[in-house]
C-alpha positions as CSV (number, residue, x, y, z in Angstrom):
1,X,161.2,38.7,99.8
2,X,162.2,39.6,96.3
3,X,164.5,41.7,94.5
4,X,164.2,42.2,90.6
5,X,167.5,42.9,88.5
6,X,167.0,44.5,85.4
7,X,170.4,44.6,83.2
8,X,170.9,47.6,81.1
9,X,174.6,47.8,80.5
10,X,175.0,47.1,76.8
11,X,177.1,49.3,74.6
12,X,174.4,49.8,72.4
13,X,176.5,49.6,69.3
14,X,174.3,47.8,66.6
15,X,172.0,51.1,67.1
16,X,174.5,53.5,65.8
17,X,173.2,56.1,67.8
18,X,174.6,58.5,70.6
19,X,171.6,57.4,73.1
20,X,171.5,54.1,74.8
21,X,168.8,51.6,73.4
22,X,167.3,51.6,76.3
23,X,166.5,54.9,76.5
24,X,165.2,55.2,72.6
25,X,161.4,56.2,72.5
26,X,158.6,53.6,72.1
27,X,154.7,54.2,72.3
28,X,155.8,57.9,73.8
29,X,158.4,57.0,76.4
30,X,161.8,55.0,76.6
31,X,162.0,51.4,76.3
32,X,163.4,50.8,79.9
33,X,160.6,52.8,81.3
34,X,158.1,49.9,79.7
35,X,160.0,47.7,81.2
36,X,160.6,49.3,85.4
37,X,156.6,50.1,85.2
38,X,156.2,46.4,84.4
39,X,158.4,45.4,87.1
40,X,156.9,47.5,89.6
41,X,153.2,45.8,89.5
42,X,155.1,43.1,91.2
43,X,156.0,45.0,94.2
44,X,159.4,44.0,94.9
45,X,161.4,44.4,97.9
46,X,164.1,45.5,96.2
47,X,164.5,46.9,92.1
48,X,168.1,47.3,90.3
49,X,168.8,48.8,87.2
50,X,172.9,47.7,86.2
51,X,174.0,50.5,83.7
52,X,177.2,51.6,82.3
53,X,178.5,55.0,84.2
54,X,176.9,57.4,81.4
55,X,173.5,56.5,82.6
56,X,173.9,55.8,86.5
57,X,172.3,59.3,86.9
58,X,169.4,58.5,84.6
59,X,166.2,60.2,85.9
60,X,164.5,57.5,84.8
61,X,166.3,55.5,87.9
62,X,165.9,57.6,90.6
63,X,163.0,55.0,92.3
64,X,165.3,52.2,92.0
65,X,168.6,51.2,92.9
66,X,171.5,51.2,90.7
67,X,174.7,49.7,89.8
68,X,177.0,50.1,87.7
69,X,179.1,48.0,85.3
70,X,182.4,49.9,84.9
71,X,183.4,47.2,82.2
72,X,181.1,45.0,79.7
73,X,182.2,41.8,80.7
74,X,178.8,39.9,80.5
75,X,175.6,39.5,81.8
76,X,177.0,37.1,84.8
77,X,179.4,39.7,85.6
78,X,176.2,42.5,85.5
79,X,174.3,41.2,88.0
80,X,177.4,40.4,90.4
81,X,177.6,44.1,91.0
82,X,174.0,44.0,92.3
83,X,175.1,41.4,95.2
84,X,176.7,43.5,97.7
85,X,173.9,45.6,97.6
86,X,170.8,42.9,98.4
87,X,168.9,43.6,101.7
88,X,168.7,41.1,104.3
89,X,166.2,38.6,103.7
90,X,165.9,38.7,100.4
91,X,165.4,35.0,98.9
92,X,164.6,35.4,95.9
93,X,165.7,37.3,92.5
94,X,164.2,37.9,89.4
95,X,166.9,38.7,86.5
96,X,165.6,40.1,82.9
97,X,166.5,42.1,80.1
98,X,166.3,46.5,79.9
99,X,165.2,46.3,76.7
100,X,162.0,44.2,76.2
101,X,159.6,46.5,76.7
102,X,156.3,43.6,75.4
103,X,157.3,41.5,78.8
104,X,154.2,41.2,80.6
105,X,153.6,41.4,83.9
106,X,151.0,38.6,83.8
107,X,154.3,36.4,82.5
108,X,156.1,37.6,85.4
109,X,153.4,36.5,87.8
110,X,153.3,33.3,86.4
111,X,157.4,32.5,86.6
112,X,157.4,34.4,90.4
113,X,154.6,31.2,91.3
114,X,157.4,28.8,90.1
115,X,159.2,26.9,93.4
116,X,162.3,25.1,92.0
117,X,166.0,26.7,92.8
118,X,166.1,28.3,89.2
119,X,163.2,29.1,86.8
120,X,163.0,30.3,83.2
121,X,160.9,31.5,80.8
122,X,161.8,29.8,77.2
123,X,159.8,30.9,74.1
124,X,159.1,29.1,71.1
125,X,161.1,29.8,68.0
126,X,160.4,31.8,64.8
127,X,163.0,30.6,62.8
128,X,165.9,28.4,62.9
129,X,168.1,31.5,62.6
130,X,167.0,33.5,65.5
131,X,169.9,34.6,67.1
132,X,169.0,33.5,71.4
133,X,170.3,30.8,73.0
134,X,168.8,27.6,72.8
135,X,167.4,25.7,75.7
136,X,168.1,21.9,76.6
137,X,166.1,20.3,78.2
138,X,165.7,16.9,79.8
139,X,163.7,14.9,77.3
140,X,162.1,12.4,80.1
141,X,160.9,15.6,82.2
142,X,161.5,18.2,79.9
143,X,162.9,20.4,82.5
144,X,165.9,22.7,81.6
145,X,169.6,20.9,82.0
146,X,171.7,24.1,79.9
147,X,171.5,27.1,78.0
148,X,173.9,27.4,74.4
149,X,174.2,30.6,73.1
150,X,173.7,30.6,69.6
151,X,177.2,31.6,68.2
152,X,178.1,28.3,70.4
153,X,175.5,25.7,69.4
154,X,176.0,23.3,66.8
155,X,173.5,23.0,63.9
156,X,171.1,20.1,65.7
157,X,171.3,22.6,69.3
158,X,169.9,25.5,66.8
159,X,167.0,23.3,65.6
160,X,165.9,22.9,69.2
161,X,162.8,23.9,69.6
162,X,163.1,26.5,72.6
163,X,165.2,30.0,73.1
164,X,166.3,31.5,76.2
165,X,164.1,34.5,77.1
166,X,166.5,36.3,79.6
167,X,164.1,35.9,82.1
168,X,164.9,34.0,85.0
169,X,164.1,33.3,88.9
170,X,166.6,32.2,91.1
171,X,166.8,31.7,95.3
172,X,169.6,34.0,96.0
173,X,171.9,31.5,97.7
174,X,172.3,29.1,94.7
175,X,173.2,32.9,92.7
176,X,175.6,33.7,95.2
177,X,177.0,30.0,94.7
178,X,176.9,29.0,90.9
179,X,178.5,33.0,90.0
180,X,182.0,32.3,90.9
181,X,182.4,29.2,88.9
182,X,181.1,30.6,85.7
183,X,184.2,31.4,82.8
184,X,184.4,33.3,80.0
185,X,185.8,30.0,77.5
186,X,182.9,31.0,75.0
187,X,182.7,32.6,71.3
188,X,182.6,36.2,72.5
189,X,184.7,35.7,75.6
190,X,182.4,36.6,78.2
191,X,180.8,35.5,81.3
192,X,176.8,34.3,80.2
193,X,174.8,34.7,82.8
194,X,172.6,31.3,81.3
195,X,175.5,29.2,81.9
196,X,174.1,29.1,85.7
197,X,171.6,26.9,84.2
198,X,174.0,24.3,83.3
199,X,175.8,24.7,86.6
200,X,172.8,23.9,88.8
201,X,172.1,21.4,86.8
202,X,175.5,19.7,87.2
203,X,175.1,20.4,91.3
204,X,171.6,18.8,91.2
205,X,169.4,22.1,92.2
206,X,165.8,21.4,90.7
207,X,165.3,23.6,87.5
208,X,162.1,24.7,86.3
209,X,160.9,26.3,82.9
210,X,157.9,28.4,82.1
211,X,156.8,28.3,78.2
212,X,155.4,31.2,76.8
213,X,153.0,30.5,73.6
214,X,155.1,33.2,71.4
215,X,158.1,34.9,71.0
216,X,156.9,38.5,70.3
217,X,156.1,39.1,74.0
218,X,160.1,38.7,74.5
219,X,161.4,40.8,71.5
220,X,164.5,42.3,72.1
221,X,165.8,45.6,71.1
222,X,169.4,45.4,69.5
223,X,168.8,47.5,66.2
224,X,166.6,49.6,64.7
225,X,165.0,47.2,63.0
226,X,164.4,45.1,66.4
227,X,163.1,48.8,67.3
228,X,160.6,48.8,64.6
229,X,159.6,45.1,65.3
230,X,158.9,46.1,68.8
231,X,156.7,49.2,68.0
232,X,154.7,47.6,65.7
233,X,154.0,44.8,68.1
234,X,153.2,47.1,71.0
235,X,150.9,49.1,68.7
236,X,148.7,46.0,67.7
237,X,148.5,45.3,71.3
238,X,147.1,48.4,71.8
239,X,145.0,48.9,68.8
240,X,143.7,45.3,69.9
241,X,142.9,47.0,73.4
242,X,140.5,49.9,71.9
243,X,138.9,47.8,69.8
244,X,137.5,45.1,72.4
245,X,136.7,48.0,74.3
246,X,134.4,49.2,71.9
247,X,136.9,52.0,69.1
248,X,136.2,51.5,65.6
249,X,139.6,51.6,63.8
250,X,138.9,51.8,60.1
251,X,141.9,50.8,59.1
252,X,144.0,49.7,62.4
253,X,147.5,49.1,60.8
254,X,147.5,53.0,60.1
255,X,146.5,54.1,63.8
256,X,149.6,55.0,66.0
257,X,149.0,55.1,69.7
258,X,150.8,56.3,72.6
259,X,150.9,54.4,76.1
260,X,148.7,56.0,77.9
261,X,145.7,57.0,75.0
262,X,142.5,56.6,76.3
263,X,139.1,56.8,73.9
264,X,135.9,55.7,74.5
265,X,133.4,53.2,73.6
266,X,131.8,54.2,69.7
267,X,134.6,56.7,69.0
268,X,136.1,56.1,65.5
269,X,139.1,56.7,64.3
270,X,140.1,57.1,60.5
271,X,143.2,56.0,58.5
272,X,146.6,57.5,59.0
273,X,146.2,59.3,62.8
274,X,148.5,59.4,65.1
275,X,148.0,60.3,69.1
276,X,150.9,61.7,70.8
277,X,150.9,61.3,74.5
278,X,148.5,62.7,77.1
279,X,145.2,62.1,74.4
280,X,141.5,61.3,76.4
281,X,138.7,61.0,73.6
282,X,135.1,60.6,75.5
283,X,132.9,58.2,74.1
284,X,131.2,59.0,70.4
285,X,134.4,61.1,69.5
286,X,135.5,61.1,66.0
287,X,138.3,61.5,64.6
288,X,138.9,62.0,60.8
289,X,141.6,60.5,58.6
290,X,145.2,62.2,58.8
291,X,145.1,64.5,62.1
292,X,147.9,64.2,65.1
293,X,146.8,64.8,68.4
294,X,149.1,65.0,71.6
295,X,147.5,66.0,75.3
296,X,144.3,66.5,73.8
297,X,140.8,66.0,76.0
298,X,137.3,65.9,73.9
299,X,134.5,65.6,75.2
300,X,131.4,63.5,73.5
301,X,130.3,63.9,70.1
302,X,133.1,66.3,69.0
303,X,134.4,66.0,65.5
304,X,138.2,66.1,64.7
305,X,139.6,66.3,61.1
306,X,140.5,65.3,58.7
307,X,144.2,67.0,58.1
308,X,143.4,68.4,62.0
309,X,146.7,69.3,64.6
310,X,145.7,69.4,68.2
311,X,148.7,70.2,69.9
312,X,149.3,70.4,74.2
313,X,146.6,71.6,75.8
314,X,144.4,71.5,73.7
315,X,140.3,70.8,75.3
316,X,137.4,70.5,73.0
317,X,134.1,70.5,74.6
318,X,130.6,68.3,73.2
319,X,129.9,68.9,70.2
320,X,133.0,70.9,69.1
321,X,134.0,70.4,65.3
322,X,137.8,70.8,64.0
323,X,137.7,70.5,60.2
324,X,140.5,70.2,57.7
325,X,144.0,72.2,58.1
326,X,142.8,73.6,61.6
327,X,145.7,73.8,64.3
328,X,144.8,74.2,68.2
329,X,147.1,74.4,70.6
330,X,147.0,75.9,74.4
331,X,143.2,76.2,73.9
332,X,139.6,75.3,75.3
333,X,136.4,75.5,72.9
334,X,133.4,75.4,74.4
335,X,130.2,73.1,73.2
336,X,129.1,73.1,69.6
337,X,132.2,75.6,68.9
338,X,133.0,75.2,64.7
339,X,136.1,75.7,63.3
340,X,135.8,73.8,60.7
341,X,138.8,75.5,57.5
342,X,142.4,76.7,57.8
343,X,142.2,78.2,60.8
344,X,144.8,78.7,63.7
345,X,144.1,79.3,67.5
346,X,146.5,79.5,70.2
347,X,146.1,80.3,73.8
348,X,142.4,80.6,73.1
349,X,139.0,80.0,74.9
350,X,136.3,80.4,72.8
351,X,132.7,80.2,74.4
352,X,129.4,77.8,73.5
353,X,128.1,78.2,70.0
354,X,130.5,80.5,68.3
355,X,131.8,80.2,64.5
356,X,135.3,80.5,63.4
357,X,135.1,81.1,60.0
358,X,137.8,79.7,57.4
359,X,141.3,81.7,57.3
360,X,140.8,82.8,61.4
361,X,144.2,82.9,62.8
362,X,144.6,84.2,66.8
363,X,148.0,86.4,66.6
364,X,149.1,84.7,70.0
365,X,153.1,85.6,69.8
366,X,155.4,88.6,69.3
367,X,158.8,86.6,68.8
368,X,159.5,86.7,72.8
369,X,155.5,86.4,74.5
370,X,152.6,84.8,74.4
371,X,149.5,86.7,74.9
372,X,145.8,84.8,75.2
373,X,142.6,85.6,73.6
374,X,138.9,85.9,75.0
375,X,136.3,84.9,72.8
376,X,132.8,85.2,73.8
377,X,129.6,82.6,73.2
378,X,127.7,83.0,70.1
379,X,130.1,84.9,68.3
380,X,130.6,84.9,64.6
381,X,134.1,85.7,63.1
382,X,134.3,86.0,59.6
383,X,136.7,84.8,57.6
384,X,140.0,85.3,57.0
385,X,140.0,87.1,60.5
386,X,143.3,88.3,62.3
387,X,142.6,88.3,66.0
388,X,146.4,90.5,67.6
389,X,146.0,89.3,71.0
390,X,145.7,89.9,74.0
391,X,142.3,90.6,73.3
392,X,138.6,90.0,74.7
393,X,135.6,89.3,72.5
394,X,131.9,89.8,73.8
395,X,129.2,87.5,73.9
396,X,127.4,87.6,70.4
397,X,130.1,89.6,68.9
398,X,130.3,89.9,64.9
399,X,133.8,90.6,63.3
400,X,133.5,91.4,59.6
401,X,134.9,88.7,57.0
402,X,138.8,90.0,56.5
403,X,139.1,92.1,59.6
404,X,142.4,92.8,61.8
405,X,141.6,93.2,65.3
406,X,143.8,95.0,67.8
407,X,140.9,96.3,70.3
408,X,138.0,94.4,72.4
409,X,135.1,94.2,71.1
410,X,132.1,94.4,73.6
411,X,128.9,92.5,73.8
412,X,126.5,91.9,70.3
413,X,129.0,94.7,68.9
414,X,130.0,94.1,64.9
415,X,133.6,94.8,64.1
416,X,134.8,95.7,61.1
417,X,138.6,96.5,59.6
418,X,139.1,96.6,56.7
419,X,140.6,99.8,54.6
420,X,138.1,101.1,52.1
421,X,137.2,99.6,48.9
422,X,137.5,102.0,45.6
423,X,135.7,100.6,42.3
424,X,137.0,101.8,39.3
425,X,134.9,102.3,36.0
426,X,136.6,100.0,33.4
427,X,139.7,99.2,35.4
428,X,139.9,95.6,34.7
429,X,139.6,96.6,31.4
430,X,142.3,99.1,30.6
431,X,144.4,97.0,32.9
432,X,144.1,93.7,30.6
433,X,144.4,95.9,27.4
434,X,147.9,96.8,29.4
435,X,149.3,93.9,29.5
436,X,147.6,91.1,27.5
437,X,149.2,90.9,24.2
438,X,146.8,91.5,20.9
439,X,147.2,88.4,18.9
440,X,148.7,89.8,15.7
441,X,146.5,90.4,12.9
């Protein structure tokens, strides 16, 4: 049996922010959630989640036990709140970090088919002045013997060539042993969890250490800079994702994605979009430079953009076209629909075939309601239309360019409101001769 502890106590100061860092959106949901969804493809016998008090009624935990740190005095010190509360039988524990959300579950696998007393993961690292602990090892075996934490290791211990990953797996009875005997004689004055590595070393438990081939997959979260890193990572994951499945990015770097987009083999996708969460593109979708889309479904061969909003709710069916500076929200057009200029429409299903023309906005709100509109196949409204709903619009229906419309309009009827045009014989004229100034002679 095994019980995963996931520490997520920190004070969170370097993010100079009112909100934990482990609850700080990433990819469209917080960085622990990345993290207890990862966790959870291991199906564990037990899950913990040790927070400071603010959070221990979290949401986000209420599938998973938790305890609480009342006072920051280390990671060692974290996860010995979590032992009164193992179940029976468990033999195992796996320990790692709230906020590395680019752990893998893959990884995880691979350290949970490890056998020896205590395991780790140690990654490579970037530069001699990355800030994790460095791991010695045993040069004849090359298996772990300590952990330094960097504001402790001298200048050769930094030049090692592995970091600690936070990541460990440990048989619960050398945890419940090595805990009591680790102090707090360190730099920052608390009690490291990786100096259990040194201790079953010195007590001759066998040690074990998984290596990963890069750091990025272990990228902490401290700052918002390390925030930034960490997107950016997880987006070229993703954006690597769509395109081995078949997505033409045009130019990737410029694509944002959420966690759960989905888009279908020989969709494209221009420069500078972004998809909020709940977007499914079918396959042949494309969608034109600078739109945003968030819970957005589109069926095959539609055409999105470019400068296009589709906001919740919105469902465009085969063949629908969105063109430039059109905003959807709350509605369904049906196959071959075109709205293609400056158009709004809210709370709107519009039938097969019909034409929005440029300027069309549905009047969908009166400051405390929304109200839904009824449009018809095969209808054709002109443009610069004002639709007041509620309102229903006949099949085949023709609304006159500039109209306001307050009633329903029935079935191949033409609408038309607009207040009467006058002409006046040399208006223009006398109007100019007004106002213009006559150059002076």
């Amino acid at each position: 049996m095994v019980a995963v502890i996931i520490l997520a106590a920190g004070q969170s100061k370097r993010m100079k922010s009112a909100t934990s860092k482990v609850l700080h959106p990433l990819g469209g949901k917080p960085v622990i959630e990345h993290v207890l969804n990862t966790v959870q493809s291991l199906n564990p016998d037990q899950v913990f989640v040790v927070t400071s008090p603010d959070l221990k009624d979290n949401p986000l935990f209420q599938n998973v036990t938790v305890a609480v740190q009342e006072n920051p005095k280390g990671t060692a010190d974290a996860v010995k709140t979590v032992l009164p509360h193992l179940k029976a039988g468990i033999q195992d524990v796996i320990i790692m970090c709230g906020d590395t959300p680019l752990l893998q579950a893959a990884t995880l696998k691979s350290l949970c088919d490890l056998t020896a007393d205590l395991n780790l993961i140690a990654m490579p690292i970037r530069n001699k002045d990355d800030s994790y602990g460095r791991v010695i090892c045993n040069n004849q075996h090359q298996r772990p013997t300590a952990i330094i934490e960097y504001k402790d290791a001298t200048d050769d211990q930094r030049a090692l060539p592995w970091a600690n990953s936070g990541v460990y797996k440990i048989k619960v009875s050398v945890l419940k042993n090595l805990l009591p005997h680790i102090q707090s004689q360190n730099a920052s004055h608390e009690y490291y969890l990786t100096d259990l590595v040194g201790l079953a070393h010195q007590q001759g438990h066998r040690l074990s250490m998984l290596t990963a081939k890069d750091a990025d997959e272990f990228q902490g979260i401290n700052t918002r800079q390390d925030l930034s890193v960490a997107n950016e990572l997880l987006q070229q994951r993703w954006r690597e994702q769509l395109m081995n499945q078949g997505v033409t990015l045009i130019q990737p770097e410029t694509v944002f994605l959420s966690f759960d987009t989905k888009i279908g083999q020989d969709s494209c996708v221009g420069p500078f979009v972004t998809f909020g969460t709940g977007v499914q593109l079918a396959n042949d979708v494309t969608v034109l430079p600078f739109c945003h889309l968030e819970n957005t479904h589109a069926e095959p061969h539609v055409t999105i953009g470019p400068f296009a909003h589709c906001r919740g709710g919105t469902v465009l069916q085969q063949g629908a076209q969105l063109g430039n500076f059109v905003e959807v929200k709350g509605s369904r057009l049906g196959q071959n629909v075109k709205a293609k200029h400056l158009s709004y429409i809210g709370d709107t299903t519009i039938g097969d075939g019909t034409n929005i023309g440029a300027g069309t906005i549905t009047c969908n709100y009166n400051g405390f309601e929304k109200f839904k509109t009824d449009i018809g196949a095969n209808v054709m409204v002109g443009g610069n239309s004002c639709l007041i709903s509620p309102l229903t619009i006949g099949d085949g229906a023709l609304i006159a360019a500039g109209s306001v419309i307050t009633k329903d309009i029935p079935a191949d009827a033409l609408a038309l409101s607009r207040p009467q045009q006058i002409n006046k014989p040399e208006g223009a004229k006398n109007f100019r001769n007004k106002w213009v100034k006559k150059p002076p002679l």
